[in-house]
N, C-alpha and C positions, 0 to 999 in steps of 0.2 A: 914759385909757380913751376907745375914740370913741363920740361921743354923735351919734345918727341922727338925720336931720329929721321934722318931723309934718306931711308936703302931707294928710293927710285931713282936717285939720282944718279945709282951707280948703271942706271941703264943707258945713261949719255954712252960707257964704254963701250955701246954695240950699234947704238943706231947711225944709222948708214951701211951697217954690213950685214946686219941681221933684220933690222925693220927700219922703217921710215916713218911710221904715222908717231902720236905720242906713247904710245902705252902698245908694247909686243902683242900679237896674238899669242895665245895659248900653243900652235902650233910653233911659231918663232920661239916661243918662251923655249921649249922643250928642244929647240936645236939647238938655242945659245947653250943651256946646262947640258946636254951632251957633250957637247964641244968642249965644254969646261973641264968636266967631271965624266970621262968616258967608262972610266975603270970602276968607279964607285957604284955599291949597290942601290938600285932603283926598287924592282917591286922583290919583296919577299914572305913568302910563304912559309910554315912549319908544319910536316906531318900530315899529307905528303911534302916533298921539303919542292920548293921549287923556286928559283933565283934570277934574277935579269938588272945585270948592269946597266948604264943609263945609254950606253954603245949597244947593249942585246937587243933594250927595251926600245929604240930608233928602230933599229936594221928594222924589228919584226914590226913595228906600227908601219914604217913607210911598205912593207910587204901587203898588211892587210888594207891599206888605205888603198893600195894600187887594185887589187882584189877586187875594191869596191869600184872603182872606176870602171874596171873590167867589165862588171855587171849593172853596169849603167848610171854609178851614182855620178852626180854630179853637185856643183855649186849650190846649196841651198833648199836640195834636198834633206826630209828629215829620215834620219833611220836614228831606232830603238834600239835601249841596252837592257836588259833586267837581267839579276840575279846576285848571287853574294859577293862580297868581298873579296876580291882573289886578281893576281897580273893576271888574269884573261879579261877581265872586266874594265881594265885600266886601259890595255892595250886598246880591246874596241873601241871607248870611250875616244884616243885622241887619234886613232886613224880613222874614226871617222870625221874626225876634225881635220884631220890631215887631206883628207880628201873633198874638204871643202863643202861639206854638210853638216844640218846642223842635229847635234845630239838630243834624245829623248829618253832620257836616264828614269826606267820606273822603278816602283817600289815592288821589289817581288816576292812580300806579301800580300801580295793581291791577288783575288781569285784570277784563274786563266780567262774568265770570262770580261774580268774589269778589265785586265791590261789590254784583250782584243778591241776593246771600247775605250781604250784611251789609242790606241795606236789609228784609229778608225779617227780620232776628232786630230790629233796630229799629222795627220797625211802619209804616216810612213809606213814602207812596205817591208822595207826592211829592220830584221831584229835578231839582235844577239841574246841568246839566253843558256839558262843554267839546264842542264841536262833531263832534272825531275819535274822541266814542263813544258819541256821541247817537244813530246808526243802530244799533249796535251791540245797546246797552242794548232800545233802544225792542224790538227784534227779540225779545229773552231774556224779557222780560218786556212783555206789552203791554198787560199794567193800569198802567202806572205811568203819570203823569200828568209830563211832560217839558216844563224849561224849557233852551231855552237859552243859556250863555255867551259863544258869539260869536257872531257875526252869520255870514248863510248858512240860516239853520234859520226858520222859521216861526214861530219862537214864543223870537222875541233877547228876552232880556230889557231891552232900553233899548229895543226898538220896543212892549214893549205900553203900550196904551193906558191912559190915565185913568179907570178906573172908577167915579171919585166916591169921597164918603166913604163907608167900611162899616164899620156898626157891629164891634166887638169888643172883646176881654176884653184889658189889657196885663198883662205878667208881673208877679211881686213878688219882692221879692230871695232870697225861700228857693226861689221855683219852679226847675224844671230847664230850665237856659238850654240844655246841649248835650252830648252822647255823644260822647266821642272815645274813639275804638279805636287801642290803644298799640299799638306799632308792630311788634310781636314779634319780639326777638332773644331774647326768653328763653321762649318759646314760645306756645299759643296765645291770640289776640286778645282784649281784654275792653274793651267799653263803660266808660270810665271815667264816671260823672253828675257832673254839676260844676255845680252851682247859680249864679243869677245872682253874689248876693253872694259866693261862691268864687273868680271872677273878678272882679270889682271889687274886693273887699279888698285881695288878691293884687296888684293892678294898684299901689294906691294905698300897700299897704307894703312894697314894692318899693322906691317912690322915697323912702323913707325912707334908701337908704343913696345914694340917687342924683337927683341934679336934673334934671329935665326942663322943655321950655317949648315956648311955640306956636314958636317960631324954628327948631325942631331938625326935621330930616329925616330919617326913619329908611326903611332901605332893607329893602324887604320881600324876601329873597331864598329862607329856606329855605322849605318847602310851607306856608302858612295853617293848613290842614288840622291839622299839628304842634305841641303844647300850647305849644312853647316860642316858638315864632315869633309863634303866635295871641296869647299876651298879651304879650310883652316886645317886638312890633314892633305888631302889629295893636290890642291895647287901650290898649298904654298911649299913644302916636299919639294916639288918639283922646281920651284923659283930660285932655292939656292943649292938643288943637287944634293938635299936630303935622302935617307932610304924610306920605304915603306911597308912597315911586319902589316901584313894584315890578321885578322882576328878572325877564325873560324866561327866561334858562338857566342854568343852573351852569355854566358856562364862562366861564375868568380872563377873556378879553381880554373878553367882556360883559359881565363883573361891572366894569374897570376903568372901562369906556366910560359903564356906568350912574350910578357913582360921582361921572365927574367931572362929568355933564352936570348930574344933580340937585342937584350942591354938597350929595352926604350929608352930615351931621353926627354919625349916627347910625348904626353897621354892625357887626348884630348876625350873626356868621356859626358854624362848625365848627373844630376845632381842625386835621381836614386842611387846610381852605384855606385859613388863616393861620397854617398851614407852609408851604405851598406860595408863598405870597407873600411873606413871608420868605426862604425859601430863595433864590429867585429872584434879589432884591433883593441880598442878602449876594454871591451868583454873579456878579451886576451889576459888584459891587464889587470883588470878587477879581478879574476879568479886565482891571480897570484896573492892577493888579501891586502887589506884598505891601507896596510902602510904602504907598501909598494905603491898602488895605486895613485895614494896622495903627492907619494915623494913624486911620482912620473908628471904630473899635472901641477904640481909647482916648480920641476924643472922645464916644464910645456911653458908654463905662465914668464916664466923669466926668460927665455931662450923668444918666445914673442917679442917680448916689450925690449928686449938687445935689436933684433932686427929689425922690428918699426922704426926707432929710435936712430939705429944707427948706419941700418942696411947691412951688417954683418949678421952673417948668416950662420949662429952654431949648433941652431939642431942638427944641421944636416952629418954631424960627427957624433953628436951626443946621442941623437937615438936611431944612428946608423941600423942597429939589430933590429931593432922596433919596424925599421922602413923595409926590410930586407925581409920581414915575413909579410910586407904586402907588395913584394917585388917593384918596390920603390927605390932602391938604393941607387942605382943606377938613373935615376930620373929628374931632370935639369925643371922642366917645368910641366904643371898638371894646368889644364884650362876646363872650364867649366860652362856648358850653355846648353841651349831646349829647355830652357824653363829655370822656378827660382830655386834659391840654393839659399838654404838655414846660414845666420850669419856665424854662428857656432863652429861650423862645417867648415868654412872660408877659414876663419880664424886660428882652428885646430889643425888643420895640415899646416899653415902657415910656421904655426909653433915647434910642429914637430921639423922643420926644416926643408918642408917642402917650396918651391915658392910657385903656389898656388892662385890663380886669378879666376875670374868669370870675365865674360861679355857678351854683346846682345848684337844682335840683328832681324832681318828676316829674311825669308826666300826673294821676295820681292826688291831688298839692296845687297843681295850676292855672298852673303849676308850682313856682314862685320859692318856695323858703325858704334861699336864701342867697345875698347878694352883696358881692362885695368893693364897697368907699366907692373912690370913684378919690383921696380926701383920705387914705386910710388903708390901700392895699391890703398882700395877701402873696401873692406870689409862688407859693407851696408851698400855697394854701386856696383851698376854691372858694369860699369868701368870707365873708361875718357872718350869723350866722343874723337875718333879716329880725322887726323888731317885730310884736307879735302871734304869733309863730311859739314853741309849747314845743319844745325839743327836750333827748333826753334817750340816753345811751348805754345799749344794755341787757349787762349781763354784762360788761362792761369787762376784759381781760386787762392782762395788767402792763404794759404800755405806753400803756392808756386807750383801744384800740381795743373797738370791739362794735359790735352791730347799731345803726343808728340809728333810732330813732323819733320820729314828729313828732304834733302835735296844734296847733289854729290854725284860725282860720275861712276857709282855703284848703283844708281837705281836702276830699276829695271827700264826697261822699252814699254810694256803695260802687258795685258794678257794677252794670250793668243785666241782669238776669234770672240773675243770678246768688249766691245766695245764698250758695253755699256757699265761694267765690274773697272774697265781700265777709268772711264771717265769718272766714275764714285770715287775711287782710291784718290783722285789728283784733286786739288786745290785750283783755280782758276788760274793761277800766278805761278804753276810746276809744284805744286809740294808737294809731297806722299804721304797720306793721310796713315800712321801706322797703328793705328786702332789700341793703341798701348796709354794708357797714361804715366805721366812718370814726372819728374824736376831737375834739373840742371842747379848744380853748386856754384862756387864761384873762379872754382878750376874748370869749370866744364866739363864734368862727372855727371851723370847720367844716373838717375833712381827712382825705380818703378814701383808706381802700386797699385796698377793693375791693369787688365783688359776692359775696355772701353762698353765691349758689346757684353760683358758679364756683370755691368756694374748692379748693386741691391741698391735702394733707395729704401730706408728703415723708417720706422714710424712720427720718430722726428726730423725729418726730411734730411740724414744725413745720409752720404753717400759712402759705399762700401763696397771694396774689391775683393770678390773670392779669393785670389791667390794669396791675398796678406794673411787672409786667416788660414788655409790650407800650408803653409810654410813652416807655422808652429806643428803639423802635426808628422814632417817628418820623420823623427827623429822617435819615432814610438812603434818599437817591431813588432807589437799584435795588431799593426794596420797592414794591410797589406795597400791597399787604394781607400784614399779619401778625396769626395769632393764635394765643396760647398753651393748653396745655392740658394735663391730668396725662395718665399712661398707668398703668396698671398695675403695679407692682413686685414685687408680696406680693398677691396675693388673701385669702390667711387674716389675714393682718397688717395690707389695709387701707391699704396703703401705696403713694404714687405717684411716679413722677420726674415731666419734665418738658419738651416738648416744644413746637416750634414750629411751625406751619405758616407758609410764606410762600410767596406768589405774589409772582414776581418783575414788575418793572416790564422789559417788555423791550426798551421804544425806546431807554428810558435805558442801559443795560445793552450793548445791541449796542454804543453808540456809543463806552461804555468801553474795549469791546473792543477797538476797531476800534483805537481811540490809543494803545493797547498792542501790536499786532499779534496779539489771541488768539483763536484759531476759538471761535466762538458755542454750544458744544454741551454740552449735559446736564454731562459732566464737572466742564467749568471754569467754570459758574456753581456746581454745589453746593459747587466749591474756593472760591469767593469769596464764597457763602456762611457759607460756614464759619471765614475770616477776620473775618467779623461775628458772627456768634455770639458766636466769641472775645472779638473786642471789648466786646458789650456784657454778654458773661459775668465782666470782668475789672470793671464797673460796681456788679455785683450782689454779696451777701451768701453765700456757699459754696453755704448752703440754698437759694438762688432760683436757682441757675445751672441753663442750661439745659443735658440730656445730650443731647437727640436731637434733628434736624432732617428735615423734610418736607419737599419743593420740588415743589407745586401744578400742574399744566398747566393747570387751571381756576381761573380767580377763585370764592371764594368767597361766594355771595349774599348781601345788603347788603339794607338800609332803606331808606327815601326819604333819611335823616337820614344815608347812609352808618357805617352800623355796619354790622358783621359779625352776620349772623344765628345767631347762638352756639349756639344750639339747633340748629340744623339740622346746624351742624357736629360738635356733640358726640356725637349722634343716630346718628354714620355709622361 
């Protein structure tokens, strides 16, 4: 049986001089790691270059937190953050924590018009934003009270001034640190409230199944703004005086660029882009010709089964070169979450010497309630459900599948101004109804097969989760997006098949073509389509096979986090 480690314990060595309640606020967190770790780098940037020690990255938060007191924030007020990845983003984030208000982190892909109507249902007047929507904003509303992110604007937040000290109220670990609005694939947005201590718990048993330290680099790439990013790159960073490269763009070759410059350690991404980087690599491989090939994937296969078996780890020397062209070499651990991940995927970095996990949460428990141990992983699980975490199946069918429910001092507080969304999610008795179905093993491993509210119900009354079937179709580059979905069979009977939507990848696709000699048109991609279906209908169970296929002329809309907005599709 795996036994997890206890890092919160090591917070007995501060309380009483740094906090008193159980669990630091995020403000306290960030002064005990200053004080620790003064000289080591906290946020950093490449190109333009820009740097802040965890001493730079204090002085200027307690600057702009005083800032805000100046201009009337106080205790429990909300003020707004939106824009990319970058220390200006960081900073405002925890000096407006510092200042004893609570954070409202949006996603800024969202029109200027959305984020003015979410900062309208939040109450806040005040907003830090990115340069290219600071005219914008200011215009739609011009009560708002505007700082901003990069330089250019009037009021950069690293040019205001020193306003001295100003008195104010700091948080305590039950107050409401910050609203994040989930990201809506399954339809409209909700205020998740997430209390100090719901992120700091979270942070700290977390690394119960995983070691962290001041040494390690974690690469800040998907949006801040995103529950998962924000605590599993952004707090926990901060809990034991880690640094932070942030990522300019979703794109490989600056993702690769970023990686090698910062000597990552730490690269926490999405299951498309590590397929994608995968794929690549393995394509790399194959165009050196199929002995090579083969030889590389029986030394993949045996360098696996040494480290399952033994915990020793020899890909990470063997295919050192191989890792070094996905600027991997330098990189201790990869994590994987926002959705599923092929078990192939899991497996194959593992092999090559990565040591590679997944785990699950939501916005709604801060997120993390499960991570695979890299001393203990599975392959097929998003991983151990996390100390402190109850979790419990409800209605379990003959295979141990059912709703999952959680309970733990990571859940949320409930929505904001929403009463009636807060009381649906709960259980009568405190559960958190997480709309996921999934089974627990006999370690307490945690595995999903699917969303609650997307389940098909097929003709023989079986039941059936898109994402199980969607999972096989990663792994196939003439998709660009796939997603499945019931259709109707039976109206009176209730009864559904089963179909696919796919938008084709079409760069990849023409080029197929072209190396076959076959004209690019409607016909002979749905034929080549349909050779895929096949295939991955030959993968699946009779009852999960898929009968009808769709072929998209339009991609279908996505999250910041790239998921398919499910709702909007199901809706049409």
């Amino acid at each position: 049986m795996y036994k997890n480690r206890e890092p919160w314990k090591e917070l007995d060595l501060y309380k009483g001089k740094y906090f008193s309640g159980d669990w630091p606020t995020l403000p306290e967190l960030f002064n005990i790691t200053a004080d620790r770790f003064p000289n080591r780098r906290c946020f950093s940037t490449y190109g333009p270059d820009l740097f802040f020690t965890y001493k730079e990255a204090h002085s200027k938060i307690i600057l702009v937190s005083n800032y805000l007191k100046k201009i009337g924030v106080k205790k429990g007020d909300k003020v707004a953050v939106t824009g990319k990845n970058s220390p200006e983003w960081s900073i405002a984030y925890l000096s407006i924590m510092f200042a004893g208000a609570t954070v409202v982190p949006l996603d800024y892909q969202l029109h200027s018009n959305e984020i003015t109507a979410l900062l309208d249902f939040s109450d806040a007047s005040i907003l830090f934003v990115d340069e290219e929507k600071y005219d914008d904003i200011g215009t739609l509303n011009s009560n708002l009270n505007l700082i901003s992110l990069a330089p250019g604007k009037t009021n950069y937040i690293l040019d205001i001034k020193d306003p001295g000290d100003i008195e104010g109220s700091m948080p305590g670990e039950g107050d409401l640190a910050a609203i994040l609005f989930t990201s809506g694939t399954t339809g409209n947005q909700k205020g998740v409230m997430l209390t100090q201590s719901n992120f700091v718990s979270d942070c700290f048993l977390a690394q119960g199944h995983m070691a962290l330290s001041e040494k390690d680099v974690f690469y800040a790439l998907l949006p801040l703004h995103h529950s998962y990013s924000m605590l599993a790159v952004f707090i926990e960073a901060i809990s034991v005086g880690a640094e932070i490269v942030f990522a300019k763009k979703l794109v490989v070759t600056q993702i690769l660029k970023d990686l090698k410059i910062g000597k990552v350690t730490m690269f926490l991404a999405i299951p498309m882009l590590f397929n994608k980087m995968l794929k690549a690599l393995m394509n790399g491989i194959k165009e050196k010709g199929i002995v090579i090939y083969g030889l590389i994937r029986f030394l993949m296969f045996i360098s696996g089964v040494i480290k399952k078996a033994t915990g020793i780890n020899p890909g990470k020397k063997m295919f050192k070169g191989l890792l070094a062209k996905l600027s991997l070499d330098t990189n201790r651990i990869c994590i994987c979450g926002g959705g599923p991940l092929p078990t192939s995927t899991f497996k194959m970095f593992n092999q090559l010497g990565i040591d590679f996990v997944q785990g699950y949460g939501l916005t709604e428990t801060s997120p993390i309630i499960a991570l695979n141990p890299v001393e203990h992983y599975k392959e097929a699980s998003v991983g151990a459900v996390t100390p402190g975490t109850e979790m419990k199946i409800l209605d379990p069918d003959e295979d141990g599948s059912g709703e999952i429910l959680v309970k733990g001092p990571m859940v949320m507080q409930g929505y904001y101004n929403n009463k009636e969304a807060t009381d649906e999610i709960f259980t009568d008795d405190g559960w958190l109804k997480t709309g996921d179905v999934g089974y627990l093993d006999d370690e307490n491993f945690l595995y999903l097969t699917g969303r609650k509210k997307s389940l098909i119900v097929t003709e023989g009354g079986k039941n059936v989760f898109p994402e199980e079937i969607e999972d096989h179709f990663q792994l196939f580059d003439e998709i660009e997006q796939v997603l499945v979905r019931g259709f109707v069979l039976d109206d009176k009977m209730k009864t559904e098949g089963i179909e696919a939507l796919i938008f084709p990848n079409h760069e990849f696709q023409k080029k197929q073509f072209e190396k076959i000699n076959l004209d690019y048109n409607k016909e002979n991609i749905k034929l080549e389509f349909d050779k895929v279906i096949e295939q991955v209908n030959r993968e699946l169970l009779p009852y999960k096979r898929i009968s009808r296929v769709k072929i998209l002329d339009e991609a279908m809309e996505m999250t910041t986090t790239k998921k398919i907005k499910r709702f909007k599709v199901l809706a049409d």
